[in-house]
N, CA, C and O atoms as a GROMACS GRO file, in nm:
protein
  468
    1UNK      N    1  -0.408   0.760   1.000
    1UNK     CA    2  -0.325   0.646   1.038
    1UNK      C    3  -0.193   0.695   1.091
    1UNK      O    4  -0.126   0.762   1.013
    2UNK      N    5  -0.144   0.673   1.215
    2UNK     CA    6  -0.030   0.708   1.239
    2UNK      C    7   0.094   0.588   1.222
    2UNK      O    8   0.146   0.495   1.284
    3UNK      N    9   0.102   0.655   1.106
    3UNK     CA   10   0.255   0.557   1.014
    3UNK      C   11   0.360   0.573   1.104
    3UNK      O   12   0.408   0.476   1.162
    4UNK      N   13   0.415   0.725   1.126
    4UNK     CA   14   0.559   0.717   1.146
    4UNK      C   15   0.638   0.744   1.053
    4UNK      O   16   0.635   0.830   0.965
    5UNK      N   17   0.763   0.606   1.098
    5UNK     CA   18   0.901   0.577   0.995
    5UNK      C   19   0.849   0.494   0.961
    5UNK      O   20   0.925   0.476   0.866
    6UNK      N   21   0.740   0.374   0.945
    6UNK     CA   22   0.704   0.260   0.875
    6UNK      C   23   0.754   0.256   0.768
    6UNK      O   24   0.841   0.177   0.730
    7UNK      N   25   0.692   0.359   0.699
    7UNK     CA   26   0.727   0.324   0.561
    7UNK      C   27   0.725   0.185   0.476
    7UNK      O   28   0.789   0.175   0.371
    8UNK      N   29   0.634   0.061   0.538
    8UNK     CA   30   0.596  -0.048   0.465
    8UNK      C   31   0.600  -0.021   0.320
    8UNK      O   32   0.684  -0.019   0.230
    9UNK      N   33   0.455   0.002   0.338
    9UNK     CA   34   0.381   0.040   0.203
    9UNK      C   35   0.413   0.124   0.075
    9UNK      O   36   0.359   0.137  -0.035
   10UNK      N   37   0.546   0.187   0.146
   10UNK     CA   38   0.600   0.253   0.011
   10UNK      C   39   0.733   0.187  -0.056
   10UNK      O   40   0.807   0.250  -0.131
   11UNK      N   41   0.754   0.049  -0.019
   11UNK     CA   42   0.870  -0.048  -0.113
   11UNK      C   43   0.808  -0.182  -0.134
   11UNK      O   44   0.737  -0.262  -0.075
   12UNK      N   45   0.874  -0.165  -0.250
   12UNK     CA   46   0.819  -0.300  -0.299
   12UNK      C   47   0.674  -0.336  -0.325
   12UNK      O   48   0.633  -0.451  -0.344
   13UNK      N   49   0.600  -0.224  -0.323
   13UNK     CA   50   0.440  -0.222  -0.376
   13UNK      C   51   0.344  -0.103  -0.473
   13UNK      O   52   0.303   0.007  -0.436
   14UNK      N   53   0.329  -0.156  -0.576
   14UNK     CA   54   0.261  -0.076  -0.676
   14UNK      C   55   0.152   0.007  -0.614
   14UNK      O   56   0.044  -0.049  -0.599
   15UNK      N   57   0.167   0.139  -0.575
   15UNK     CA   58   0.116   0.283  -0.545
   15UNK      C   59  -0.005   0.320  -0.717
   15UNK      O   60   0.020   0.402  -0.804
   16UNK      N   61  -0.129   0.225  -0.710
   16UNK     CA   62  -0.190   0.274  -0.805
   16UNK      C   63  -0.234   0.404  -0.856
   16UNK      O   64  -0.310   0.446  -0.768
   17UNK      N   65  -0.230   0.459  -0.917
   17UNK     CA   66  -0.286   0.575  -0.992
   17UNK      C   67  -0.438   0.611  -1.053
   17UNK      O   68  -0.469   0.647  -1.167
   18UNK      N   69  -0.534   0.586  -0.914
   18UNK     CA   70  -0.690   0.630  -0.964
   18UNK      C   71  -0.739   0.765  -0.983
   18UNK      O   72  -0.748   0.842  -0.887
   19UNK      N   73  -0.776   0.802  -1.114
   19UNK     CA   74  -0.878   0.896  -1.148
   19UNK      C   75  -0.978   0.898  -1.072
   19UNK      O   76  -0.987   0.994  -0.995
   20UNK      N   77  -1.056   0.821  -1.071
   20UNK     CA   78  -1.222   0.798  -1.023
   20UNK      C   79  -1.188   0.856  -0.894
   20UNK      O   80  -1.266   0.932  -0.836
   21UNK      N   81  -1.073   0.821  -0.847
   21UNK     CA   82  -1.090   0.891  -0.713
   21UNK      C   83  -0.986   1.004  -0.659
   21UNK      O   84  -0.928   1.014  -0.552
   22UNK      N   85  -0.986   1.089  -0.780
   22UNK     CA   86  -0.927   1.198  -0.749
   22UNK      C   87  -0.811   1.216  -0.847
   22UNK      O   88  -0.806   1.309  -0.927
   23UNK      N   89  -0.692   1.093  -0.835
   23UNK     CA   90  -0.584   1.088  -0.851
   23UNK      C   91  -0.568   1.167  -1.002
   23UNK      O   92  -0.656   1.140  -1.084
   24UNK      N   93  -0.461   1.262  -1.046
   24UNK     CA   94  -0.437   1.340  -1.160
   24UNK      C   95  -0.267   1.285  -1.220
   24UNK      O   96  -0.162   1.327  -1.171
   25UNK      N   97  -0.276   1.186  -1.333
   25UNK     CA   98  -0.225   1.129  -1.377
   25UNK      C   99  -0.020   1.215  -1.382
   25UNK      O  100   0.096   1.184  -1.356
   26UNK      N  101  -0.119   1.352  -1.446
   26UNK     CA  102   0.019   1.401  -1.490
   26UNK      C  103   0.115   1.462  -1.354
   26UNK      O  104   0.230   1.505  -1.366
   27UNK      N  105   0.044   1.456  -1.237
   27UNK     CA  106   0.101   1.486  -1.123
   27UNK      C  107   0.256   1.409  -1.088
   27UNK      O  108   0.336   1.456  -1.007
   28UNK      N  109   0.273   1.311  -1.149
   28UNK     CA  110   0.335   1.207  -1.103
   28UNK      C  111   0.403   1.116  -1.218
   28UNK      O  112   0.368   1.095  -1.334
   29UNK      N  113   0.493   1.079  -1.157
   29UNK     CA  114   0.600   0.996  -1.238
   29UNK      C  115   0.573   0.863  -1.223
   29UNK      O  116   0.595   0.787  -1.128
   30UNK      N  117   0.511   0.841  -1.353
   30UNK     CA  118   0.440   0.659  -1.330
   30UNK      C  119   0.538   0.563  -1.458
   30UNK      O  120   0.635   0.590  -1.528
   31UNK      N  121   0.454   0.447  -1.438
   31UNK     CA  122   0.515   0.377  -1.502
   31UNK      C  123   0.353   0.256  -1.586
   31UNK      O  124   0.268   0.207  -1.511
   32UNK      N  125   0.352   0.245  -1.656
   32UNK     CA  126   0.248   0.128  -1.712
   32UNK      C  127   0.251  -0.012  -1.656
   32UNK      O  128   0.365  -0.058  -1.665
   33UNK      N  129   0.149  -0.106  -1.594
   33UNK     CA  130   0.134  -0.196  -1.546
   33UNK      C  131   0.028  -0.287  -1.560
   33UNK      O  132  -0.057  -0.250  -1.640
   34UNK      N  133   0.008  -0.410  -1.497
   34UNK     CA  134  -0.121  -0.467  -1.506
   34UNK      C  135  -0.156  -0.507  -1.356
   34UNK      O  136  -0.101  -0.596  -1.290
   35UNK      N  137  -0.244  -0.434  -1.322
   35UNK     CA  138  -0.284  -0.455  -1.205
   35UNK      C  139  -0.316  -0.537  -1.156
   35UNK      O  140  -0.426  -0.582  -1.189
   36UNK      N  141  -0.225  -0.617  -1.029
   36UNK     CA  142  -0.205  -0.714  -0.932
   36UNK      C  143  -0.379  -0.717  -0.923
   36UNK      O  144  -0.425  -0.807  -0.993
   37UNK      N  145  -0.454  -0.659  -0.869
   37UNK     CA  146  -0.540  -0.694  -0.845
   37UNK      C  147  -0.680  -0.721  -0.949
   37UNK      O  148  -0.776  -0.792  -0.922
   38UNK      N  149  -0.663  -0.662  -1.044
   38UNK     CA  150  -0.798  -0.675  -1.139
   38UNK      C  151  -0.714  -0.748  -1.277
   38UNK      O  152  -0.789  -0.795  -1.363
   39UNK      N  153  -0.595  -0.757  -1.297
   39UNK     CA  154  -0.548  -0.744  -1.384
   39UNK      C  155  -0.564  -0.691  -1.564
   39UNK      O  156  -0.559  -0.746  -1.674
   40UNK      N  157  -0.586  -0.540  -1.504
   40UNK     CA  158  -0.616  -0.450  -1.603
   40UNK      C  159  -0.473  -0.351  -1.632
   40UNK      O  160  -0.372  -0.338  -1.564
   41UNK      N  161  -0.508  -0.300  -1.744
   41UNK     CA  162  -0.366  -0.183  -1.773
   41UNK      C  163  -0.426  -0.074  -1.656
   41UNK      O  164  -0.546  -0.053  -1.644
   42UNK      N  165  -0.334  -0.014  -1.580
   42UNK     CA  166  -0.272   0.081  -1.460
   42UNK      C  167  -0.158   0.164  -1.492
   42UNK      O  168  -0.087   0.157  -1.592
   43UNK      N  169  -0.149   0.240  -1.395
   43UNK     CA  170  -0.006   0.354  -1.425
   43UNK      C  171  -0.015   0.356  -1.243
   43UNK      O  172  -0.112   0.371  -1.169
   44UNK      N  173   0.091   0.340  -1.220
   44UNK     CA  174   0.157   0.344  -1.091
   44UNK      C  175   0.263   0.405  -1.055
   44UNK      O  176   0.353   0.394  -1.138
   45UNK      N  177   0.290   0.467  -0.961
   45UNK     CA  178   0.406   0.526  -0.920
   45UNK      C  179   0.571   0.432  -0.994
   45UNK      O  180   0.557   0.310  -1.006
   46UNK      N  181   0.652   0.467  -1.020
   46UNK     CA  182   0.743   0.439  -1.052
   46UNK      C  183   0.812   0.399  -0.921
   46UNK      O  184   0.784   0.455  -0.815
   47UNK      N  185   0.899   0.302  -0.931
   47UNK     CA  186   0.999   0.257  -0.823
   47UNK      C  187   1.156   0.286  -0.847
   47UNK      O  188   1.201   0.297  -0.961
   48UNK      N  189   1.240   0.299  -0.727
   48UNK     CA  190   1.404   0.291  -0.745
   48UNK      C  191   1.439   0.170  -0.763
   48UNK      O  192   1.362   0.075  -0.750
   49UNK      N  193   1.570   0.158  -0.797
   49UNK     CA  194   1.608   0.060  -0.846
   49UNK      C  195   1.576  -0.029  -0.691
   49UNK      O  196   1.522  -0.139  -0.705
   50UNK      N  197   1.593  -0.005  -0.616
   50UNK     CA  198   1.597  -0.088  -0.486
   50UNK      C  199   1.432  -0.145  -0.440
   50UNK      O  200   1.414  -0.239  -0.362
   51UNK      N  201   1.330  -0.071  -0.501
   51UNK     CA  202   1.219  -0.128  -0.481
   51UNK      C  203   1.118  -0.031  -0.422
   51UNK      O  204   0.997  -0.053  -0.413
   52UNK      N  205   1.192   0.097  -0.375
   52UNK     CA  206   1.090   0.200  -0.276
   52UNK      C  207   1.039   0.257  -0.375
   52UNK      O  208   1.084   0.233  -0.487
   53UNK      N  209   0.915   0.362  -0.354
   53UNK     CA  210   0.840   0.453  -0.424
   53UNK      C  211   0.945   0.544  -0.475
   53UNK      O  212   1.052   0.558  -0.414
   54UNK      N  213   0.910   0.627  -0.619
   54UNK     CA  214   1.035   0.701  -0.639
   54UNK      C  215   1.066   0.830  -0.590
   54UNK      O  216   1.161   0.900  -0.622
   55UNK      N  217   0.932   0.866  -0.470
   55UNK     CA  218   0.875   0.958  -0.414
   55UNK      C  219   0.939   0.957  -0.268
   55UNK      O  220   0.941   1.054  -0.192
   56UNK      N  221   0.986   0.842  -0.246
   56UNK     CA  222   1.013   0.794  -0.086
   56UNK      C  223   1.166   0.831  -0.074
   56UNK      O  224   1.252   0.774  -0.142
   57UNK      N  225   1.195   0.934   0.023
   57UNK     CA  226   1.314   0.977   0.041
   57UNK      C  227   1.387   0.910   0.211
   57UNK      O  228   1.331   0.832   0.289
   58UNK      N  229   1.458   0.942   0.219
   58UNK     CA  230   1.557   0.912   0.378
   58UNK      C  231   1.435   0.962   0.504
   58UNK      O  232   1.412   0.899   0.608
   59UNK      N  233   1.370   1.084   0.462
   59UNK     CA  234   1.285   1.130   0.523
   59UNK      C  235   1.158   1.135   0.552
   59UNK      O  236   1.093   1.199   0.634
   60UNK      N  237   1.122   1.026   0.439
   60UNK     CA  238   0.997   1.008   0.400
   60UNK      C  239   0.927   1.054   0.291
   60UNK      O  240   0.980   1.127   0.206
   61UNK      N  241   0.766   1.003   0.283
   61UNK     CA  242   0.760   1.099   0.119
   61UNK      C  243   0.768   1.243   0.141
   61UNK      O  244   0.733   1.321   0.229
   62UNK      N  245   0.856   1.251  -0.025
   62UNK     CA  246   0.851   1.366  -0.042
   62UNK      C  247   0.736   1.460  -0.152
   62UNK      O  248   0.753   1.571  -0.203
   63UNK      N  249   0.623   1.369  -0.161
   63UNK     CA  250   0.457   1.453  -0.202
   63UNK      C  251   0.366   1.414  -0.094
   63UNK      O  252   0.256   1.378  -0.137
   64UNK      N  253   0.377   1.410   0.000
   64UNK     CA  254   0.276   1.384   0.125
   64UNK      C  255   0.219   1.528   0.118
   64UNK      O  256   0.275   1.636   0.136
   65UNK      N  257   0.107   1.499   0.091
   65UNK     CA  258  -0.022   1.620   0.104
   65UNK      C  259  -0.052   1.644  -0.043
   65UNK      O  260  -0.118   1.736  -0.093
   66UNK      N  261   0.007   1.548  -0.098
   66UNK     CA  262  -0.041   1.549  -0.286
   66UNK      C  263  -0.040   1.398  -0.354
   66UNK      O  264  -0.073   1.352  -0.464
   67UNK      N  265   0.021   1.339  -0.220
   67UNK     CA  266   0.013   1.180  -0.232
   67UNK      C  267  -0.130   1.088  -0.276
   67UNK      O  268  -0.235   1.116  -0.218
   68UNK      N  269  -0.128   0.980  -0.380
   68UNK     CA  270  -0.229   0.939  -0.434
   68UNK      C  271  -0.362   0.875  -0.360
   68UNK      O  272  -0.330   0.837  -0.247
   69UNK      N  273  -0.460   0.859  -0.380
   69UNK     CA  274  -0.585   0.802  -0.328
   69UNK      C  275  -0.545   0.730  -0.254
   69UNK      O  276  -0.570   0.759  -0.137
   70UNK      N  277  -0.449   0.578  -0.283
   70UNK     CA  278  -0.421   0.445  -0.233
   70UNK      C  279  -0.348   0.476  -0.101
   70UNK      O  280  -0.361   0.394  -0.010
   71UNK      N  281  -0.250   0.616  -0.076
   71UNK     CA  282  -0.171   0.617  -0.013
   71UNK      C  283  -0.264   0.668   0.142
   71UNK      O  284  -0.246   0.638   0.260
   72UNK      N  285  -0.337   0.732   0.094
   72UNK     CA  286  -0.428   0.827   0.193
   72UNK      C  287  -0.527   0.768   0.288
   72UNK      O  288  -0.556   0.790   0.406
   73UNK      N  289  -0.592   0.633   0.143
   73UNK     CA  290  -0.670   0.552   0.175
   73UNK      C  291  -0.657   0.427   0.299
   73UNK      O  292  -0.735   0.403   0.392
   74UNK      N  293  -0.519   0.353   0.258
   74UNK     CA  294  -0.463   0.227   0.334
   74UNK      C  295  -0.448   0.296   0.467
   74UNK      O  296  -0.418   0.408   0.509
   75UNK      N  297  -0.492   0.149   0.527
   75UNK     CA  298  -0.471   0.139   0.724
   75UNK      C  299  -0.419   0.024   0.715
   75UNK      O  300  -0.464  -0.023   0.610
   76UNK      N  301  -0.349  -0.051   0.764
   76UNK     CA  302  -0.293  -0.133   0.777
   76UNK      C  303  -0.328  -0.188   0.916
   76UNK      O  304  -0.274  -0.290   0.959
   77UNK      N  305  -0.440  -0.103   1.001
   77UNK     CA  306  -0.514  -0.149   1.082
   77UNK      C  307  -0.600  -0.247   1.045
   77UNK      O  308  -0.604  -0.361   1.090
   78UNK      N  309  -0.690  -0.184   0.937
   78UNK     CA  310  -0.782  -0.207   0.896
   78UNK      C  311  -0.775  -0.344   0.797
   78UNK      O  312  -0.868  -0.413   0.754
   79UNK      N  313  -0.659  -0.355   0.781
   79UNK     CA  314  -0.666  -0.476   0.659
   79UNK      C  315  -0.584  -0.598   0.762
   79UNK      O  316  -0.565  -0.715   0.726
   80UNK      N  317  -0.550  -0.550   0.871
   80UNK     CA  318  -0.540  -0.664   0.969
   80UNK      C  319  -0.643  -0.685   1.064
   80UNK      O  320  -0.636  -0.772   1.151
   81UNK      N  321  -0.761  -0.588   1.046
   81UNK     CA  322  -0.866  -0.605   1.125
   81UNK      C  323  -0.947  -0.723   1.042
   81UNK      O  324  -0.989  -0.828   1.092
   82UNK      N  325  -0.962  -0.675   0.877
   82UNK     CA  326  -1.071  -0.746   0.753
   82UNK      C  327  -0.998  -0.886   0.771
   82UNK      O  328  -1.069  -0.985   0.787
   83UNK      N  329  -0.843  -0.902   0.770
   83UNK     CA  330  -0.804  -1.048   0.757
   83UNK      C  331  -0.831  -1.113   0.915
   83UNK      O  332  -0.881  -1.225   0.908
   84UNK      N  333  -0.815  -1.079   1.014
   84UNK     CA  334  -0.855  -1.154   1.116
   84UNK      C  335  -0.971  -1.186   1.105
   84UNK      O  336  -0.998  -1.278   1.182
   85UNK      N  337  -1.100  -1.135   1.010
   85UNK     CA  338  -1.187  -1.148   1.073
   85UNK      C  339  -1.228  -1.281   1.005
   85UNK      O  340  -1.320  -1.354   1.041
   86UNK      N  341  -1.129  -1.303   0.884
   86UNK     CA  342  -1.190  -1.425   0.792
   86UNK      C  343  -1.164  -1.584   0.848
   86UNK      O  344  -1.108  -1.617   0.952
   87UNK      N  345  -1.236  -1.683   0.726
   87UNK     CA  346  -1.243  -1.783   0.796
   87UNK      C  347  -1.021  -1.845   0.812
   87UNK      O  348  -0.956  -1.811   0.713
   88UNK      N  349  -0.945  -1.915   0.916
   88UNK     CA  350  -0.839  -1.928   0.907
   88UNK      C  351  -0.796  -2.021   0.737
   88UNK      O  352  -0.700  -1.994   0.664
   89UNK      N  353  -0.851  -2.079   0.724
   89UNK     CA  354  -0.804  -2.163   0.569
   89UNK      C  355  -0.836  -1.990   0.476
   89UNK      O  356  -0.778  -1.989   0.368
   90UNK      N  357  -0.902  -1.880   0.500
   90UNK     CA  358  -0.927  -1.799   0.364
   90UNK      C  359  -0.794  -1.734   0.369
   90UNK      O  360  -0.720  -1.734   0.271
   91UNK      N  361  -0.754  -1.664   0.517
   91UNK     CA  362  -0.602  -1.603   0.556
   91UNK      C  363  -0.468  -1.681   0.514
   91UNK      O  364  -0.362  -1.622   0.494
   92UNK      N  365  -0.484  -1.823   0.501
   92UNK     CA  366  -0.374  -1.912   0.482
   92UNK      C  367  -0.388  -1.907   0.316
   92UNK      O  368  -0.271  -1.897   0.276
   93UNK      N  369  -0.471  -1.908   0.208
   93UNK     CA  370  -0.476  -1.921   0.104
   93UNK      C  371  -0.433  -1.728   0.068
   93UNK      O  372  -0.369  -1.700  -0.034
   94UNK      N  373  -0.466  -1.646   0.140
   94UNK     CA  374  -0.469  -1.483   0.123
   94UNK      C  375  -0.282  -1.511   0.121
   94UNK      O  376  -0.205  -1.498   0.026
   95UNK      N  377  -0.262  -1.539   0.218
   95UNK     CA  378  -0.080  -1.582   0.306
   95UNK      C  379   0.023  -1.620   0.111
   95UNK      O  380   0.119  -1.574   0.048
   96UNK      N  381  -0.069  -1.713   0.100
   96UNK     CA  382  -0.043  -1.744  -0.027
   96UNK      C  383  -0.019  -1.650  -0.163
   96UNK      O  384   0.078  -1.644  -0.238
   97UNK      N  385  -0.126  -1.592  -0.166
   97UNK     CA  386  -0.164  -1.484  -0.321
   97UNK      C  387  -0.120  -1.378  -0.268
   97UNK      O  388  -0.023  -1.334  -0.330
   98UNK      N  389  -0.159  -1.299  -0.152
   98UNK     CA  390  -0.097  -1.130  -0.172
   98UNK      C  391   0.036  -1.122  -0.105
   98UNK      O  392   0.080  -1.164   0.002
   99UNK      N  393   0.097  -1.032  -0.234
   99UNK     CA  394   0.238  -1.006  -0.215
   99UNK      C  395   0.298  -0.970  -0.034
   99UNK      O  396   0.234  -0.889   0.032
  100UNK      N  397   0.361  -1.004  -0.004
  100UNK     CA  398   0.405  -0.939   0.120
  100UNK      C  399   0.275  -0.928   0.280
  100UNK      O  400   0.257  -0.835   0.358
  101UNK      N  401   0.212  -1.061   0.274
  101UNK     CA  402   0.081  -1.043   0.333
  101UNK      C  403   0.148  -1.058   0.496
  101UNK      O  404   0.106  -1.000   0.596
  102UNK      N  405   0.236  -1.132   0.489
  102UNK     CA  406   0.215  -1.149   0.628
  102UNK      C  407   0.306  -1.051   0.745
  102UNK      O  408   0.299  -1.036   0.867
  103UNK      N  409   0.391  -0.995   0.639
  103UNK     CA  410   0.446  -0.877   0.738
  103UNK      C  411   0.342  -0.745   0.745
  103UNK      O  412   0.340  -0.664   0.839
  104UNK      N  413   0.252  -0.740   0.622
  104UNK     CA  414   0.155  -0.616   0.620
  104UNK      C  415   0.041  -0.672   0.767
  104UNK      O  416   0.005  -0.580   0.842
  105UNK      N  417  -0.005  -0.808   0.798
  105UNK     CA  418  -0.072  -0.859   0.874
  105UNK      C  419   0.002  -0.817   1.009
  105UNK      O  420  -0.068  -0.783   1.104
  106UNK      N  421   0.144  -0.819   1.022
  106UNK     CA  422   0.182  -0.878   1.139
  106UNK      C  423   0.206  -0.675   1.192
  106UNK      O  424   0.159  -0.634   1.298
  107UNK      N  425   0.260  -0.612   1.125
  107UNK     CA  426   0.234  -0.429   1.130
  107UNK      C  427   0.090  -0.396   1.157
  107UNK      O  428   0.057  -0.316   1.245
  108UNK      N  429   0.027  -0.443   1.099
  108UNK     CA  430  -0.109  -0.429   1.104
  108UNK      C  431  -0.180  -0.454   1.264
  108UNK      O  432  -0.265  -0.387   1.323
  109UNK      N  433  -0.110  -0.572   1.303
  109UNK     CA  434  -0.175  -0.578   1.448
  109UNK      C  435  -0.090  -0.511   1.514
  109UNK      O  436  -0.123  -0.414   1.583
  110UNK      N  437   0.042  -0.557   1.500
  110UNK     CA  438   0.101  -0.428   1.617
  110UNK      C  439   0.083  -0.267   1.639
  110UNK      O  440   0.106  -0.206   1.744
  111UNK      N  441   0.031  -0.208   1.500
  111UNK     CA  442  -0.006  -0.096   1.534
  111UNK      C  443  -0.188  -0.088   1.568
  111UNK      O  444  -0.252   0.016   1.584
  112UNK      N  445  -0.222  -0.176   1.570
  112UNK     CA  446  -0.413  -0.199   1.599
  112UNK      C  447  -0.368  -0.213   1.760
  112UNK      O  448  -0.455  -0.176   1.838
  113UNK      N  449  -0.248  -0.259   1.818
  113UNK     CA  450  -0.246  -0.331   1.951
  113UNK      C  451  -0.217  -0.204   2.045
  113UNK      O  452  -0.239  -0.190   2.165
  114UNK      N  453  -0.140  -0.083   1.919
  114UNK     CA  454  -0.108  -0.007   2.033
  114UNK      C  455  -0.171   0.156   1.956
  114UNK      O  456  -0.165   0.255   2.028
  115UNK      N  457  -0.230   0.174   1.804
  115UNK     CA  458  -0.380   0.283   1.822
  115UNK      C  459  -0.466   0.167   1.726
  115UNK      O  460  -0.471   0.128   1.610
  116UNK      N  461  -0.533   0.139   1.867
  116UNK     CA  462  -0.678   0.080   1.791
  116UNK      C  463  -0.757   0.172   1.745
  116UNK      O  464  -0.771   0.288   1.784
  117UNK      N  465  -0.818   0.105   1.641
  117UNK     CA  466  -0.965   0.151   1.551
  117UNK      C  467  -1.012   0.217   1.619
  117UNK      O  468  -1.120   0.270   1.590
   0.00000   0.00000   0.00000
């Protein structure tokens, strides 16, 4: 995915901490949570007081190339590709429930508009 300076995805959003898929707990400075999405106990990256990853510097991260599953994983192509593709009332109710959906939607196409899939 060519991010850039984006840097969306690293403020203001819980950076989960999966085993199953690789992720090594003690690598990293987490914090205990209940996961937005399953709502189960999680350990997630810790945040600054301001809301960014506690990993996320002026320069960007500073563990990129040791950075977690979630981080490696997300396109922000791709999750503006999955939401276009739904019915418009499922995107307006999505608009609703996930945190920060419609600026992740609206990044999402502008970088699909200019490196598509």
């Amino acid at each position: 995915m060519p991010c850039g300076t984006c840097q969306h995805c690293c403020k203001h959003e819980w950076i989960i901490i999966d085993p199953a898929k690789g992720d090594v707990l003690e690598l990293y400075d987490t914090t205990e949570i209940v996961n937005p999405i399953n709502g189960q106990p999680a350990h997630a990256l810790k945040h600054k007081d301001n809301g960014d990853c506690i990993y996320l510097s002026e320069t960007g991260c500073t563990i990129h190339g040791r950075h977690p599953a979630i981080c490696r994983a997300f396109d922000c192509r791709r999750f503006y590709l999955n939401m276009q593709s739904l019915p418009r009332a499922e995107r307006r109710r999505q608009l609703k429930t996930i945190h920060r959906f419609q600026e992740s939607f609206d990044i999402g196409k502008r970088m699909q508009d200019e490196f598509p899939v």
